[in-house]
FIFI-179920 format. One record per residue (C-alpha): y, x, z; residue number from 1. Coordinates in steps of 0.5 Angstrom, whole numbers, plus 2048, in hexadecimal, padded with zeros to 3 digits. Example, Ala and Ser with C-alpha at 12.3 -4.5 7.8 and 13.67 -1.06 7.14 Angstrom:
<rs>
<r py="7F7" px="819" pz="810" seq="1"/>
<r py="7FE" px="81B" pz="80E" seq="2"/>
</rs>
This chain:
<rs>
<r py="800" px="800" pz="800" seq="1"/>
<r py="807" px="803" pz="7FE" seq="2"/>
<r py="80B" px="801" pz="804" seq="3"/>
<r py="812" px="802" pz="805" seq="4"/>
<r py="818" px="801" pz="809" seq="5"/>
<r py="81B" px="7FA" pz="80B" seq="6"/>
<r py="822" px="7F8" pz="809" seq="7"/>
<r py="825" px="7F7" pz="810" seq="8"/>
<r py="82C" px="7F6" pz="812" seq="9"/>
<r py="82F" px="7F7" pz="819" seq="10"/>
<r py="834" px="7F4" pz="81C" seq="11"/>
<r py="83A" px="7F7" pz="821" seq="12"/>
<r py="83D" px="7F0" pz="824" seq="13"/>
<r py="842" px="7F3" pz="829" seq="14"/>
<r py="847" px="7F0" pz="82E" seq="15"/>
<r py="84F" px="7F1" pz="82E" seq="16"/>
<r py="84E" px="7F6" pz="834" seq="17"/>
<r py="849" px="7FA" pz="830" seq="18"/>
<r py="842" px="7F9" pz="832" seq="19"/>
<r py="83D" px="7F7" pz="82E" seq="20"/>
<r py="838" px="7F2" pz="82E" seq="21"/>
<r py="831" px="7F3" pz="830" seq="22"/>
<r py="82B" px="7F0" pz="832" seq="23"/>
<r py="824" px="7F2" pz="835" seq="24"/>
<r py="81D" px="7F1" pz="82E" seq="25"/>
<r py="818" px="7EC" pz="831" seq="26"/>
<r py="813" px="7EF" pz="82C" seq="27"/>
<r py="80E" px="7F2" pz="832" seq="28"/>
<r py="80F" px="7FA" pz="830" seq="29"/>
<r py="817" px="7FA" pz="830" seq="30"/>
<r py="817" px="7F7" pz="838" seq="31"/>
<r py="81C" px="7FB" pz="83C" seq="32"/>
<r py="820" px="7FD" pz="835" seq="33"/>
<r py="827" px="7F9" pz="833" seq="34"/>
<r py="828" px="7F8" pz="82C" seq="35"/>
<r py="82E" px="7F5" pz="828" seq="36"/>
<r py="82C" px="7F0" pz="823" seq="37"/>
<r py="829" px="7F2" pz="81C" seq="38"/>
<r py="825" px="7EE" pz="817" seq="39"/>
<r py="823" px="7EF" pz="80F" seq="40"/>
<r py="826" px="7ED" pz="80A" seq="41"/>
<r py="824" px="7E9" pz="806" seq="42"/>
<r py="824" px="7E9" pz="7FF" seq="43"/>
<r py="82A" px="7E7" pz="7FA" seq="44"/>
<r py="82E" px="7E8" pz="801" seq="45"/>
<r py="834" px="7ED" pz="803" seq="46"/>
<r py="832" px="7F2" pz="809" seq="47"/>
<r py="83A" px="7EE" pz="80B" seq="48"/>
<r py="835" px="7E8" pz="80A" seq="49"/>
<r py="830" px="7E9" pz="80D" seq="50"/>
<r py="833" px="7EC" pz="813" seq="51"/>
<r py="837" px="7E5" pz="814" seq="52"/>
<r py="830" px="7E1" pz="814" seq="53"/>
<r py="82D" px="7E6" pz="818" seq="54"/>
<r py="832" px="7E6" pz="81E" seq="55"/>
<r py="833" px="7DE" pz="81D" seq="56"/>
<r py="82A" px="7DF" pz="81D" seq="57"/>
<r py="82A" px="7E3" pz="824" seq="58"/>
<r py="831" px="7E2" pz="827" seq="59"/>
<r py="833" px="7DB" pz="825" seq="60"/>
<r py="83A" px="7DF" pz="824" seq="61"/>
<r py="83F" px="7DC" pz="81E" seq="62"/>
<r py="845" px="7DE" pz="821" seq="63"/>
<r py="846" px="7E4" pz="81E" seq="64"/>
<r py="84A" px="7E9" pz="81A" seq="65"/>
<r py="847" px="7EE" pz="815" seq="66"/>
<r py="84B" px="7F4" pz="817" seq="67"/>
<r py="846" px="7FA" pz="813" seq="68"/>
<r py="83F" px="7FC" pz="810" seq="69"/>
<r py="83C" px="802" pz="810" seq="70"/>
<r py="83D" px="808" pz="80B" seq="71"/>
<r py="835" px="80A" pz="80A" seq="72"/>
<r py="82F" px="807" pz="80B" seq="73"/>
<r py="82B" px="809" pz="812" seq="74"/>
<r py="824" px="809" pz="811" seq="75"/>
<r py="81E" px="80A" pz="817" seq="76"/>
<r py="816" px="80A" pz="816" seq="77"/>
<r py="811" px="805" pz="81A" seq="78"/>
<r py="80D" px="80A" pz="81F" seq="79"/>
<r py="806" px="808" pz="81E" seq="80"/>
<r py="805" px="805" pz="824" seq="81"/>
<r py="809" px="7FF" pz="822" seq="82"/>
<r py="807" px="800" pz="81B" seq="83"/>
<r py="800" px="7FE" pz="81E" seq="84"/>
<r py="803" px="7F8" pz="822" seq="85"/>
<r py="807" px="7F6" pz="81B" seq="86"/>
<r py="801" px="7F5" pz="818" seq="87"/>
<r py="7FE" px="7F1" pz="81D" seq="88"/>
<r py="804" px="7EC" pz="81B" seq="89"/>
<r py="803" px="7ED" pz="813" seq="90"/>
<r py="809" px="7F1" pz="813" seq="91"/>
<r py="806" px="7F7" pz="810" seq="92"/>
<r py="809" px="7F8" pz="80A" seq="93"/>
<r py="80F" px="7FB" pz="80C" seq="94"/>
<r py="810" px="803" pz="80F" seq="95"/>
<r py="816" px="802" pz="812" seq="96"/>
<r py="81D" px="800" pz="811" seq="97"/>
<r py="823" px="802" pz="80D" seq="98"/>
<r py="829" px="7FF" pz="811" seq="99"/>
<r py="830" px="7FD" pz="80E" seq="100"/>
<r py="834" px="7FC" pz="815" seq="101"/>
<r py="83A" px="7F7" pz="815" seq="102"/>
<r py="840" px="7F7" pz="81B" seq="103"/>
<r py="843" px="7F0" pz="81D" seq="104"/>
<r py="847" px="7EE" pz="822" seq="105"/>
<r py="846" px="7E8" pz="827" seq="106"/>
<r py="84C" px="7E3" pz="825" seq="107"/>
<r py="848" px="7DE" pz="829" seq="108"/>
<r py="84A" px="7DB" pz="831" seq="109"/>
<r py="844" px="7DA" pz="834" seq="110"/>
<r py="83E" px="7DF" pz="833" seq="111"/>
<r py="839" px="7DB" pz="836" seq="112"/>
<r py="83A" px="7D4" pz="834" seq="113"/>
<r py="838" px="7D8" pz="82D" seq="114"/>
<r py="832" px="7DB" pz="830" seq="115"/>
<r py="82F" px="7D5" pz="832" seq="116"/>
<r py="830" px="7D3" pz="82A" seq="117"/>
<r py="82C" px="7D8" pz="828" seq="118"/>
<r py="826" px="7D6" pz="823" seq="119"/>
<r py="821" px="7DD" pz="824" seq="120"/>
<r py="820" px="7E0" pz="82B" seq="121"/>
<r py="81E" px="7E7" pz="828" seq="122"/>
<r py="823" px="7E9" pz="82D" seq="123"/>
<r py="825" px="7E7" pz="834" seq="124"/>
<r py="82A" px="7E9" pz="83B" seq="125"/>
<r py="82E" px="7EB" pz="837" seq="126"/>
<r py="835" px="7EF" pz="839" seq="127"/>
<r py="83B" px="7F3" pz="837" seq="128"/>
<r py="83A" px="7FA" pz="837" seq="129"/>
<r py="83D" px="801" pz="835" seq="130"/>
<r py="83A" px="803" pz="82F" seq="131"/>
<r py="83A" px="80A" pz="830" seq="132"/>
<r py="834" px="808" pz="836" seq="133"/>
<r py="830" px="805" pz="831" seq="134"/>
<r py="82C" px="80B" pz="82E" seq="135"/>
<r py="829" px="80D" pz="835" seq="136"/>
<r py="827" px="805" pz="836" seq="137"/>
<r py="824" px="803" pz="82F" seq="138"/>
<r py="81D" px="804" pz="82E" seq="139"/>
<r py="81B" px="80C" pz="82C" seq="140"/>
<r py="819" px="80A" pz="824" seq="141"/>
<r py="820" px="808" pz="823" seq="142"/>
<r py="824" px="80D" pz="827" seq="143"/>
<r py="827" px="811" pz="821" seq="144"/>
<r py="82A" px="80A" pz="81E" seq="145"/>
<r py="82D" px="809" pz="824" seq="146"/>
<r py="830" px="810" pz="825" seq="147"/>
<r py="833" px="80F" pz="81D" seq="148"/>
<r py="836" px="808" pz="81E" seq="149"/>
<r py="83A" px="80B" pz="825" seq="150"/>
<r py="83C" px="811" pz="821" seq="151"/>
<r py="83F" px="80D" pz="81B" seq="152"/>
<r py="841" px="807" pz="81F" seq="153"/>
<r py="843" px="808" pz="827" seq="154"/>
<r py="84A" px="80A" pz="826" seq="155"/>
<r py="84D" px="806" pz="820" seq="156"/>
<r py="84A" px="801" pz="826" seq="157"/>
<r py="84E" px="804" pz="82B" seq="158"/>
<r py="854" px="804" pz="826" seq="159"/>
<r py="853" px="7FD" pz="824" seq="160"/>
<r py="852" px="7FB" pz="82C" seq="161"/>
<r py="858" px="7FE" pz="82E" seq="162"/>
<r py="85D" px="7FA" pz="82A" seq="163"/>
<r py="85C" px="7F4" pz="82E" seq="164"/>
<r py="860" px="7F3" pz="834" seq="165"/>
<r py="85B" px="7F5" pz="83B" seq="166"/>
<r py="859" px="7EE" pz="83E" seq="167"/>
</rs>
């Protein structure tokens, strides 16, 4: 079989104090990891596309602003061990994940009231972090994604949050 990567996108949903949006993976072998939402693109869909559903998907978030789409495209590979885990599910055909990653910002009042509007539970307790902690909190497979994402989108993060009046 000619496996190849998954066209992924993942997304950056900060707040206006900079900190971004995360949620723990329910799947068993990511427990005690934080993730933030990612999905696969569909076919005939944008990666801007995709990201807006995969947010409403996950998050139930619609008030957003698109402020930046990364410059390269990321890619990890499935470890073994989840690849024998994928293949019990009829996901094997994929030998990773090549991932386009959009930053938004949450223009919404009530985050909550968005969660509990959410269609898919691959993510729960979800809270607002700091990006730079996230590559020691995700799981390892990914960690080099994560470092990349932190390098090319912290400090337009930390730009953009500073143009809001403090709270």
């Amino acid at each position: 079989m000619n496996r190849k990567y998954r066209q992924n996108v993942g997304i950056i949903l900060m707040n206006k104090d900079g900190l971004v949006l995360v949620g723990r993976p329910t799947q068993s072998y990511k427990k005690g990891t934080l993730q933030m939402p990612q999905g696969g693109i569909d076919e005939q869909e944008t990666p801007l596309q995709a990201a807006e559903r995969e947010l409403f998907e996950e998050t139930g978030v619609t008030q957003t602003i698109f402020l930046k789409e990364s410059e390269n495209e990321l890619t990890y590979l499935f470890p073994d061990w989840v690849m024998k885990e994928r293949e019990k599910k009829g996901l094997h055909k994929y030998l990773g994940q090549r991932q386009h990653w959009v930053l938004f910002l949450y223009n919404g009042t009530d985050i909550q009231a968005d969660l509990a509007a959410r269609r898919d539970k691959e993510l729960t307790d979800f809270e607002w972090v700091d990006i730079r902690i996230l590559p020691e909190k995700v799981i390892p497979f990914k960690r080099e994604v994560y470092e990349a994402v932190v390098k090319e989108f912290a400090k337009y993060i930390d730009t953009i949050a500073q143009s809001f009046p403090k709270r």
